[in-house]
C-alpha positions in Angstrom: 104.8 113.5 95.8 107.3 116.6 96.7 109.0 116.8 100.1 110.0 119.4 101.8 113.2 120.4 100.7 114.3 122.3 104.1 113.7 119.6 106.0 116.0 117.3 104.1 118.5 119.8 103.6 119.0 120.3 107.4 119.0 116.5 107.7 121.9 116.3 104.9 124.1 118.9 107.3 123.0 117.0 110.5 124.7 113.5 109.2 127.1 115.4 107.2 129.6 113.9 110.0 128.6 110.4 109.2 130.6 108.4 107.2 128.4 106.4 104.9 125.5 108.2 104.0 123.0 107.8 100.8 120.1 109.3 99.7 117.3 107.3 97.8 113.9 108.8 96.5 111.6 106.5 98.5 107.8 106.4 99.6 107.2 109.6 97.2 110.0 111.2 99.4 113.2 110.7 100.0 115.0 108.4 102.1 118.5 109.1 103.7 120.4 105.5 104.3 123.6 105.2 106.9 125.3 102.6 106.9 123.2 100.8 103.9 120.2 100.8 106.6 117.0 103.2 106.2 117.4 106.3 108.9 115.7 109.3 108.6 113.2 110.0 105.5 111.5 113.3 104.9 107.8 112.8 103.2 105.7 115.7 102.6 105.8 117.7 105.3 106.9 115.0 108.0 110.5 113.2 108.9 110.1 109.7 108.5 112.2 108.5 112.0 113.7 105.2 112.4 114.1 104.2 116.2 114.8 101.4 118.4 110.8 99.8 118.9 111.7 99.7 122.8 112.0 103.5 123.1 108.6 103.6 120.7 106.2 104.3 123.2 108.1 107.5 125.0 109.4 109.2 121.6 105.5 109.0 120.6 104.5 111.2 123.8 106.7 114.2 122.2 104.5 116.4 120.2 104.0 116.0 116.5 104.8 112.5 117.0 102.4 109.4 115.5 103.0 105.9 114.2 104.2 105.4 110.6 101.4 103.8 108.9 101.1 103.6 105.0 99.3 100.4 105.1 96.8 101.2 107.8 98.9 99.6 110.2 101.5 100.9 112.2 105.0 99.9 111.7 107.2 99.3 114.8 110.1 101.2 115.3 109.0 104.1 112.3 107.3 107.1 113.8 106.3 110.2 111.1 107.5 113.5 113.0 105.3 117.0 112.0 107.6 119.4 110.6 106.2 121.9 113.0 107.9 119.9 116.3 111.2 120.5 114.4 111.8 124.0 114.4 113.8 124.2 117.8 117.2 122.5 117.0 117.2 120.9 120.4 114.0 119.1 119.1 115.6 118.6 115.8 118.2 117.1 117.1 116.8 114.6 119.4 114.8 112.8 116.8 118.4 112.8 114.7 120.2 111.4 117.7 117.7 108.8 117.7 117.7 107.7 114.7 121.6 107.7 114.9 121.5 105.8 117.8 119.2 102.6 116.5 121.1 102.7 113.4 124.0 100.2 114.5 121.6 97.5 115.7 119.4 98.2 112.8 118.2 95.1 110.5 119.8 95.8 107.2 117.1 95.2 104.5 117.9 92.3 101.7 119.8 93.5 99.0 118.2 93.1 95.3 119.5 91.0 93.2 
């Protein structure tokens, strides 16, 4: 599945200032990881957000919000983001600051062996 390539390319220049970034094709998308832990993922036409599960519930009240759900149910703490309620920076940038935000008390998945 392609992703939109805008999207991720002003994600890339949004954590451009991180220091330990990665990207990882992922769900048919592509996934960008900081700190080893999944952060931000563009999918189609949506950004794939990671966020703290307590501030769930207000971030999906923005617009172009809705759960993340690729097994029919919703996963907490992942909200899917219409690219169309990103093209003000200032609403850009919130969901980034977000997902920056939860990142340092973010679970680190299991490494493969």
């Amino acid at each position: 599945m392609a992703y939109n390539e805008k999207l991720a390319q002003r994600v890339r220049e949004a954590l451009a200032t991180q220091k330990q970034v990665e990207e990882k094709a992922m769900f048919g998308g592509l996934c960008f990881m900081v700190n080893d832990k999944m952060c931000i993922g563009i999918n189609a036409e949506d950004m794939m957000c990671r966020i703290n599960p307590d501030a769930e519930d207000e971030a999906l009240q923005r617009p172009g919000a809705r759960p993340m759900d690729f097994t029919g149910r919703p996963m907490k703490g992942y909200i899917f983001v219409d690219e169309s309620a990103l093209k003000k920076k200032s609403d850009f940038d919130y969901w980034v600051n977000l997902c920056l935000a939860f990142n340092p008390k973010a679970k680190q998945s299991k490494k493969k062996k």
